[in-house]
N, C-alpha and C positions, 0 to 999 in steps of 0.2 A: 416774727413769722417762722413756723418750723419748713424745713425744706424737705421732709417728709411727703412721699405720694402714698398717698391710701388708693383705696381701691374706688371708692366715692368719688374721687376728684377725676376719675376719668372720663371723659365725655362721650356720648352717645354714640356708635357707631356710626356712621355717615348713611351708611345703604338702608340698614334699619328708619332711620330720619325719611330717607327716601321713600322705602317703601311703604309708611306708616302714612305719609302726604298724599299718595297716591291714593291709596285705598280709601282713606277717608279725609277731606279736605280740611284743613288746619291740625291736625290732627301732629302733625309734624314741627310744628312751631309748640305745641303743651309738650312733646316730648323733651323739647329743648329749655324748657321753663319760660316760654313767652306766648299765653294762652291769649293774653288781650293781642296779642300781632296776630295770631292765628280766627281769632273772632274778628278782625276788620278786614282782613282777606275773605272770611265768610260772609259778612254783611256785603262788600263789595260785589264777590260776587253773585249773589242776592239780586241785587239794585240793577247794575250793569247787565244782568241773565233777562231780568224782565224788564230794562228800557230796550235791549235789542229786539223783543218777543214784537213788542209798539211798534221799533222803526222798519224790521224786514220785510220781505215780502209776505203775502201769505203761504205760497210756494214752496217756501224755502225748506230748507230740509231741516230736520230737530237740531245740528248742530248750528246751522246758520242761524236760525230762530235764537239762539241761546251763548252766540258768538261771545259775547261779551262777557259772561260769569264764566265760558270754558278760558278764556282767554287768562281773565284774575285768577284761575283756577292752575293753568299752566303757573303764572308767575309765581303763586303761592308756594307749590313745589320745587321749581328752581331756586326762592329764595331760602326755603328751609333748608333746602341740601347743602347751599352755599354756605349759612350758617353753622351748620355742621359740619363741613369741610375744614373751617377756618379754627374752629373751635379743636378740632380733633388733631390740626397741625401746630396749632399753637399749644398741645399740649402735650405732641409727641416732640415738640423741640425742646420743649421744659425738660422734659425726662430721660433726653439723651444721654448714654453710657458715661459720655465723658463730662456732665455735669458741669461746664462753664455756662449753656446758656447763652455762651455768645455767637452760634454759630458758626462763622467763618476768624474768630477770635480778633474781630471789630473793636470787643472792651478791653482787649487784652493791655497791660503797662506795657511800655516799648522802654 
């Protein structure tokens, strides 16, 4: 393996992830190369949007009606961001100036 960072090897911005989820659902998870997580969060909330439409009242207000796909909808974007959070810190520890890698010098020989 070369210890070489390119430019390629850097990972997505975090907020960009963020706001790509938002605007449009799964949309945030294909950024990050994991289209089929981002399609079962859309199926999900699909399903879940129209079993809650069944159980609410008639009443209810459009979000209430639709509780359950905003809900998959929320998680969707917290768990992309997450994914990119971890991603973006795991690869600004790789690349730190001083090059051990080991953070707190954990590997270090004693």
């Amino acid at each position: 393996m070369s210890d070489t960072i390119t430019p390629a090897d850097r990972p997505s911005n975090p907020y960009l992830v963020l706001a790509s989820a938002v605007v449009l659902p799964g949309s945030g998870h294909v950024m990050l190369g994991l289209p089929a997580r981002g399609l079962q969060f859309l199926f999900f909330m699909v399903i879940l949007g129209w079993v809650t439409t069944k159980v609410a009242p008639p009443d209810a207000s459009f979000i209430g009606r639709h509780a359950g796909g905003f809900l998959i909808y929320a998680l969707s974007i917290l768990d992309a961001y997450r994914i990119a959070r971890i991603r973006h810190a795991t690869w600004a520890h790789r690349t730190r100036p001083d090059g051990d890698g080991a953070g707190n010098g954990a590997n270090a020989d004693v």
